[in-house]
C-alpha positions as CSV (number, residue, x, y, z in Angstrom):
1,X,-23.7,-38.3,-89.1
2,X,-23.9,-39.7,-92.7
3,X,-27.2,-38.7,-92.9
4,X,-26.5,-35.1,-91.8
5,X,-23.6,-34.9,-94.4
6,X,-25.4,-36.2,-97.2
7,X,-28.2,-33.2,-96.1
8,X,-25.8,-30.7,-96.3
9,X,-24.3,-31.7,-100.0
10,X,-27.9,-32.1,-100.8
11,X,-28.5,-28.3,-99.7
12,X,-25.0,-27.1,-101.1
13,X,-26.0,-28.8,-104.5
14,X,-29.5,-27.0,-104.4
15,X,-28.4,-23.7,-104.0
16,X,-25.4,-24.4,-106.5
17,X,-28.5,-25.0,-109.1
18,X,-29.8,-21.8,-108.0
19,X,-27.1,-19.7,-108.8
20,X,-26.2,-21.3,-111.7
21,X,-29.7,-20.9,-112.6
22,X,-29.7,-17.2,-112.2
23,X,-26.5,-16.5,-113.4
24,X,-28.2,-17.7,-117.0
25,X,-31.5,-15.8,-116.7
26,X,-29.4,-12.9,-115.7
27,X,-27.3,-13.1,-118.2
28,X,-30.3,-13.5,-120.6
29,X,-32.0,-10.9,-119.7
30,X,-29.0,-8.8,-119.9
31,X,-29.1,-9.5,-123.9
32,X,-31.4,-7.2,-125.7
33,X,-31.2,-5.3,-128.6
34,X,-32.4,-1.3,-127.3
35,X,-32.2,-0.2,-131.0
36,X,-34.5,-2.7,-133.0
37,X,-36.5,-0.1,-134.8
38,X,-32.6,1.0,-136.1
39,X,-31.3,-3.0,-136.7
40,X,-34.4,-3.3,-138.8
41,X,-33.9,-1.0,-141.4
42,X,-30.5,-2.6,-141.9
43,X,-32.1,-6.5,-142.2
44,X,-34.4,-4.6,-144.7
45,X,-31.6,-3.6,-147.1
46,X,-30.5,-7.4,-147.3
47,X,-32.3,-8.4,-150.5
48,X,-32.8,-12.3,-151.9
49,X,-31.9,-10.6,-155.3
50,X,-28.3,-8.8,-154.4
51,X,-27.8,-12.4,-152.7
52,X,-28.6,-14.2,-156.1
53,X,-27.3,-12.0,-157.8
54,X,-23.7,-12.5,-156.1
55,X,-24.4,-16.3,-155.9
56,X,-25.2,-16.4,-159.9
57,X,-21.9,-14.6,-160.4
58,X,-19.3,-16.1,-157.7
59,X,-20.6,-19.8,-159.2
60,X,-20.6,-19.1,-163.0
61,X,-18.7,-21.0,-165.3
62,X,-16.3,-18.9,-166.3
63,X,-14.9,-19.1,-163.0
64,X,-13.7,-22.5,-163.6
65,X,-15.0,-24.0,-160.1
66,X,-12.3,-21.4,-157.3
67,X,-10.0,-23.7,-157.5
68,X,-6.8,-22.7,-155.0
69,X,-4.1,-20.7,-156.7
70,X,-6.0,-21.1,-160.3
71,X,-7.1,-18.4,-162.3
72,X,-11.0,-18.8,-161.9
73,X,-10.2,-18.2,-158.1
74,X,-8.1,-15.4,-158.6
75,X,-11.0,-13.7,-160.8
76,X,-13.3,-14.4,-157.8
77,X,-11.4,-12.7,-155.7
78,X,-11.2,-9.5,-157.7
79,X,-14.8,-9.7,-158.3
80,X,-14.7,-9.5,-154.3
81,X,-12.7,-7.0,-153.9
82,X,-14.1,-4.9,-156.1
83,X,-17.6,-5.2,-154.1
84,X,-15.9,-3.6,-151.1
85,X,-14.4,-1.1,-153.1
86,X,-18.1,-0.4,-154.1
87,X,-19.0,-0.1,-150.4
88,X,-16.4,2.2,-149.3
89,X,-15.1,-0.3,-147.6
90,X,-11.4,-0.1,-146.7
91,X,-8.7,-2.5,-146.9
92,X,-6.3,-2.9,-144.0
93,X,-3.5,-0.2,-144.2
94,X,-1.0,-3.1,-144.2
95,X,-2.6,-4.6,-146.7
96,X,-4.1,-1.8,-149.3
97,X,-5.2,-4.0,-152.4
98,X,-7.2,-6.2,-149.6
99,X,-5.1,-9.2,-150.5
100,X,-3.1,-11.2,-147.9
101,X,-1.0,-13.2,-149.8
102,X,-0.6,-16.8,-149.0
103,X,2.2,-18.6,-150.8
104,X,2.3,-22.1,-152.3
105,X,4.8,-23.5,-149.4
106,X,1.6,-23.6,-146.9
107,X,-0.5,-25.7,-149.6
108,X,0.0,-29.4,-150.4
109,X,-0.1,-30.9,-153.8
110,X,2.2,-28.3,-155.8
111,X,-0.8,-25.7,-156.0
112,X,0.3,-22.0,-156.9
113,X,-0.2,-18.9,-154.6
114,X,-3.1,-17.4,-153.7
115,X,-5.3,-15.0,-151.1
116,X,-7.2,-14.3,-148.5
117,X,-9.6,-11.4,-149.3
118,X,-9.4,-8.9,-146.2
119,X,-11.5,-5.7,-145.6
120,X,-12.9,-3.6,-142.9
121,X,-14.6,-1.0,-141.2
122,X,-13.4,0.8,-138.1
123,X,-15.1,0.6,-135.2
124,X,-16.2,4.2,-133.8
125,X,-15.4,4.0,-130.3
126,X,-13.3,0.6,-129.4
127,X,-11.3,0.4,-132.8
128,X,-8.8,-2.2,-131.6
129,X,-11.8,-4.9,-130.7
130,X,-12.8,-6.9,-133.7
131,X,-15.9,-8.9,-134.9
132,X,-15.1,-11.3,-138.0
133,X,-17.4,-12.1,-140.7
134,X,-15.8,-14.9,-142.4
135,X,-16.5,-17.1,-145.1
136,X,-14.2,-19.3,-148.0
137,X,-14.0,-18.3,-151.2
138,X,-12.7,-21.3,-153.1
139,X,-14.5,-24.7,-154.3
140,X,-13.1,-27.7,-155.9
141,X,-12.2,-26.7,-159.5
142,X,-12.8,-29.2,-162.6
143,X,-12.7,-32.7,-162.1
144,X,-13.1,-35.5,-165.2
145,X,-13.9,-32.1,-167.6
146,X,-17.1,-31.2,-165.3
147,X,-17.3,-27.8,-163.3
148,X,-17.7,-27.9,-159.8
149,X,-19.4,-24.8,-159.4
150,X,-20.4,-24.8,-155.4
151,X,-23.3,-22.6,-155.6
152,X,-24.1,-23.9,-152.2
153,X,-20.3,-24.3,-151.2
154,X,-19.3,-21.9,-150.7
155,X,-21.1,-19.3,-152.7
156,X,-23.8,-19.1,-150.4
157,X,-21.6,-17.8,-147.8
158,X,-19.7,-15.4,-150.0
159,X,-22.7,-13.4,-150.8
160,X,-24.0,-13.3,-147.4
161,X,-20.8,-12.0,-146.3
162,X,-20.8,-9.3,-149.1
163,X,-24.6,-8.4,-148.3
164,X,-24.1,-8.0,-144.8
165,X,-21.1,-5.9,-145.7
166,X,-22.8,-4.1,-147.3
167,X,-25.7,-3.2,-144.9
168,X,-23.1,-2.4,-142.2
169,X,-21.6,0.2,-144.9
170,X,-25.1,1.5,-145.4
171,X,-25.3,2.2,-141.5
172,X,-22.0,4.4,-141.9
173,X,-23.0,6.3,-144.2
174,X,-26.4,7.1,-142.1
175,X,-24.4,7.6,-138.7
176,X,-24.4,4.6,-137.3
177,X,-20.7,3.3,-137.5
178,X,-20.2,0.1,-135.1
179,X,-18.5,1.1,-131.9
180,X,-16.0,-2.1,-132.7
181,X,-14.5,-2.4,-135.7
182,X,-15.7,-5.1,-138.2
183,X,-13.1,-7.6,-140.3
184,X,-15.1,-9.3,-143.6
185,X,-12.2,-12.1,-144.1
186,X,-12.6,-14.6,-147.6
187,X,-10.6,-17.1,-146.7
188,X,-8.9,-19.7,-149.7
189,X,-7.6,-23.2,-149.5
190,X,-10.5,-24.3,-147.4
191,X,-11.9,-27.5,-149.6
192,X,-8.3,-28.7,-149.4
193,X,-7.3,-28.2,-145.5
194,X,-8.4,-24.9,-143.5
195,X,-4.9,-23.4,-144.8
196,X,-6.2,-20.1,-145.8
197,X,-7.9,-19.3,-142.3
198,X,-4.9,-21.2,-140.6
199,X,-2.4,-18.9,-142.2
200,X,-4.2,-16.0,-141.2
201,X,-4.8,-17.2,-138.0
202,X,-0.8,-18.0,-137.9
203,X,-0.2,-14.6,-139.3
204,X,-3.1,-11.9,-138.2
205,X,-3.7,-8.6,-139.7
206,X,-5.4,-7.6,-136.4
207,X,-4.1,-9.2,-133.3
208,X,-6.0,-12.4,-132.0
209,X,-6.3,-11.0,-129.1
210,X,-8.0,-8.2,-129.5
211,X,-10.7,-10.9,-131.3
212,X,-14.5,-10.7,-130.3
213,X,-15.6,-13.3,-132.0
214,X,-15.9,-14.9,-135.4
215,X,-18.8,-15.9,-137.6
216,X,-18.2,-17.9,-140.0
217,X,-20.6,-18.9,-142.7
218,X,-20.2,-21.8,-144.8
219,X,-23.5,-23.4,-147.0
220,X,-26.3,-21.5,-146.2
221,X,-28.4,-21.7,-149.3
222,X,-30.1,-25.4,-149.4
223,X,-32.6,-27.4,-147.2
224,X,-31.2,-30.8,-146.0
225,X,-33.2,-34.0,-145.7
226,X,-33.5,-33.4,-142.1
227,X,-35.8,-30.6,-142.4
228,X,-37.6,-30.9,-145.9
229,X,-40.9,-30.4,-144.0
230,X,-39.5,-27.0,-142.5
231,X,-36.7,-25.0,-144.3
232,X,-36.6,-22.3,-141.6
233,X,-33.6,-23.9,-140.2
234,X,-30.3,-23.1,-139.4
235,X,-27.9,-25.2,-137.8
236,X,-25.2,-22.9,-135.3
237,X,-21.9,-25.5,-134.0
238,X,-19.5,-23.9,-131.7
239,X,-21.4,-21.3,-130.5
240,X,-21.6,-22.5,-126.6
241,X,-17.9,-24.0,-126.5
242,X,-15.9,-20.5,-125.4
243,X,-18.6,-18.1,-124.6
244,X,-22.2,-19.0,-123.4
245,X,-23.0,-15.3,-123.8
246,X,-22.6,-15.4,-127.5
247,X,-25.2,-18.5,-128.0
248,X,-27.3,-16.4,-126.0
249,X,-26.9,-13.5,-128.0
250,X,-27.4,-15.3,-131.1
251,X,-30.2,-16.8,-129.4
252,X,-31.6,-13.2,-128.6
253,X,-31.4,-12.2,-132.2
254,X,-33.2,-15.1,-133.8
255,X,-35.9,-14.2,-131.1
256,X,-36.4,-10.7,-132.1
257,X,-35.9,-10.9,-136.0
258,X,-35.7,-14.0,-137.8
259,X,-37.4,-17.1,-135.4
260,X,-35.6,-19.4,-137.3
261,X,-35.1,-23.1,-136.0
262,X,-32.1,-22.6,-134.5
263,X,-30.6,-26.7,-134.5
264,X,-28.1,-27.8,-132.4
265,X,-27.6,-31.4,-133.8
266,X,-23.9,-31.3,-135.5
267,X,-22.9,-29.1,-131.6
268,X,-22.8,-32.0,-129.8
269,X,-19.1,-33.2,-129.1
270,X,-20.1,-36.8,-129.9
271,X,-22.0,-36.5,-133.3
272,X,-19.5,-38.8,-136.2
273,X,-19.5,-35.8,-138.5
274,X,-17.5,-33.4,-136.1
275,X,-18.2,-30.8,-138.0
276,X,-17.1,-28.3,-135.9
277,X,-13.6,-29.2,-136.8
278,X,-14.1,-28.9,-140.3
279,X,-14.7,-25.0,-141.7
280,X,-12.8,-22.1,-140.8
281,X,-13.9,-20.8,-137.6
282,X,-12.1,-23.8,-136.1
283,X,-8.5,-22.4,-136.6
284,X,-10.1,-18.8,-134.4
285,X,-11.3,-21.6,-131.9
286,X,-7.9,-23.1,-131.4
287,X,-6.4,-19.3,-130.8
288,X,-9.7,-19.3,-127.6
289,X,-11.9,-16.5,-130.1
290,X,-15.3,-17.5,-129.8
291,X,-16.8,-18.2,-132.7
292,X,-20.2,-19.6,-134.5
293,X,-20.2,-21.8,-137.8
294,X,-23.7,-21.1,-139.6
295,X,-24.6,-24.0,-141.7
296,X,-27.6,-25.8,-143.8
297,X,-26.4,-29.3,-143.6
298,X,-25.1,-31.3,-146.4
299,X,-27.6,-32.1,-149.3
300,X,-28.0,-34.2,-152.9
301,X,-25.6,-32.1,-154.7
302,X,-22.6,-31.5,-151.9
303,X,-19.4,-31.8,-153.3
304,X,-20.8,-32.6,-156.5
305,X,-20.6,-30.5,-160.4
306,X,-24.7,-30.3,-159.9
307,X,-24.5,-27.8,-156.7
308,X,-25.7,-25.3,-159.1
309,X,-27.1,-21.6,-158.6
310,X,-30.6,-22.5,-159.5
311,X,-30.8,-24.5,-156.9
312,X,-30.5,-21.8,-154.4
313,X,-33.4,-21.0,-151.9
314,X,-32.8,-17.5,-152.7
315,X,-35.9,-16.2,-149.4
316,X,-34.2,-18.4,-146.5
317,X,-30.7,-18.0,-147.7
318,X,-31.6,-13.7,-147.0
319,X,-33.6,-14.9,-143.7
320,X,-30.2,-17.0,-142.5
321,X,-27.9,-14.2,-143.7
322,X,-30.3,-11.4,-141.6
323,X,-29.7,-13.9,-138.3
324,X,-26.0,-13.6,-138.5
325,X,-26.0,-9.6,-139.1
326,X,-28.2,-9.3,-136.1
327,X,-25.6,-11.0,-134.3
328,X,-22.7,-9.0,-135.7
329,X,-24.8,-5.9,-134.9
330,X,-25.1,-6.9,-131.3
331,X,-21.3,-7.8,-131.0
332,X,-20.2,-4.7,-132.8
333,X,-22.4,-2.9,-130.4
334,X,-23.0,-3.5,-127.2
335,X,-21.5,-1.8,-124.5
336,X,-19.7,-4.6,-123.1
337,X,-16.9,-6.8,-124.8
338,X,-18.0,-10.4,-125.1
339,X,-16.9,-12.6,-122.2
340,X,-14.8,-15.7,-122.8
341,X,-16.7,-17.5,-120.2
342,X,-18.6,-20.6,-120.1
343,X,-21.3,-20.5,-117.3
């Protein structure tokens, strides 16, 4: 009898495996991008130039290192507002000069207001669905009269967000408006606590429901120790813990345009630097939106006055930001809404 029992659970187990095994493969194959020749001619229009460019710019001196609720970071914002105004991209009617305010009550340390840089294009045929594109805006001011200028931190992210804006508008303009709409979010306050992301999360523009996903980029510009004998690298966190469809998707998109080392070291629940809880997707996590953080890994000049523009590698940080458009493309496009399932 034992024996018998233990045959069956054996053969329940098995077939268990099997499903679960085809369930994946089915939901891989499911993932493909129809319109590559059409997602191509996008990726082409993100340039290493417009990214350094915005880098050279959002990093400068004169901007005084983004500190929260200072001037420099208030400039920065403006400079990124103005890009989307460039675009023709809107702002959010309830929010027309693309600036959610967030006051000095959610901020510690007596700092002054400041904003969260919102804008968006509408989706063509499920408007009320939304893919985020996020990335901070702020860095860590002046410190002992030296500039902290976070080329890397979060500059890096900034442009990509702006570039792939920017491409997305380009496909408007041609005809080929996303069927969801698309929310480019600059979040402040992050090198101090998450608060920008956390007040919009506690206060959404566009209901959290209605979320697809967020991407969120933050440092994607440098090469860490880990992989100094091969920079084509990206580390994605999160991007298995609500949906297994989107780290297939992403997974998908690497495969067809990028093939970029896609590392999964800092995903694992147990790694010390729990880095997943530590940029701004995780405040979209705790509301159950799936969500992805891109990231290069911490290097030399992290958190330090020498994380400089120069020091940007201008080729991969365009490769990286092409990855994450791909993705956005797919989200924005496919047929289907993402599933908030974990298989």
């Amino acid at each position: 009898m034992k024996v018998f029992f233990a045959s069956v659970l054996l053969f329940v187990g098995s077939c268990a495996t099997i499903r679960h095994s085809e369930k994946v493969n089915n939901l891989k194959n499911s993932i493909t991008f129809a319109d590559e020749t059409v997602v191509k001619a996008y990726l082409n229009s993100i340039q290493s130039e417009e990214l350094k460019t915005h880098v050279f710019e959002i990093s400068s001196d004169k901007y005084k290192g983004r500190m929260t609720g200072e001037e420099g970071h208030n400039l920065v914002c403006d400079y990124i507002r103005k890009q989307y105004m460039s675009y023709n991209i809107n702002a959010p009617q309830s929010h027309s000069n693309y600036y959610q305010t967030v006051p000095k009550n959610n901020f510690p340390d007596e700092l002054n207001d400041s904003q969260n840089v919102i804008a968006y294009i509408e989706g063509a045929e499920f408007p009320n669905e939304f893919v985020y594109i996020t990335a901070h805006s702020d860095h860590e001011g002046v410190k002992d009269g030296q500039i902290y200028n976070g080329a890397d931190d979060n500059g890096s992210g900034t442009a990509a967000v702006l570039e792939i804006a920017e491409a997305f508008s380009q496909a408007v303009k041609e005809g080929n408006r996303p069927k969801r709409s698309i929310v480019f979010l600059h979040v402040t306050a992050e090198e101090i606590g998450l608060y920008g992301s956390k007040f919009y999360t506690n206060h959404p523009i566009f209901p959290l429901d209605n979320a697809v996903a967020t991407l969120n980029i933050d440092m994607i510009g440098r090469v860490d120790d880990r992989h100094k004998d091969n920079e084509d690298y990206i580390y994605l966190i999160g991007s298995d813990r609500i949906s297994t469809e989107l780290h297939y998707i992403t997974e998908q998109a690497n495969t067809t345009f990028t093939n970029l080392q896609l590392d999964y070291k800092y995903n694992d629940e147990n790694d010390a630097n729990q880095y997943y809880y530590r940029s701004d997707h995780y405040n979209f996590a705790l509301n159950d939106v799936p969500v992805i953080f891109f990231f290069n890994g911490e290097h030399q000049d992290y958190t330090k006055p020498t994380d400089t523009a120069d020091k940007i590698n201008y080729p991969l940080l365009a490769k990286r930001t092409k990855l994450i458009f791909s993705t956005a493309w797919y989200l924005a496009n496919s047929k289907t809404r993402l599933k908030k399932e974990i298989i």
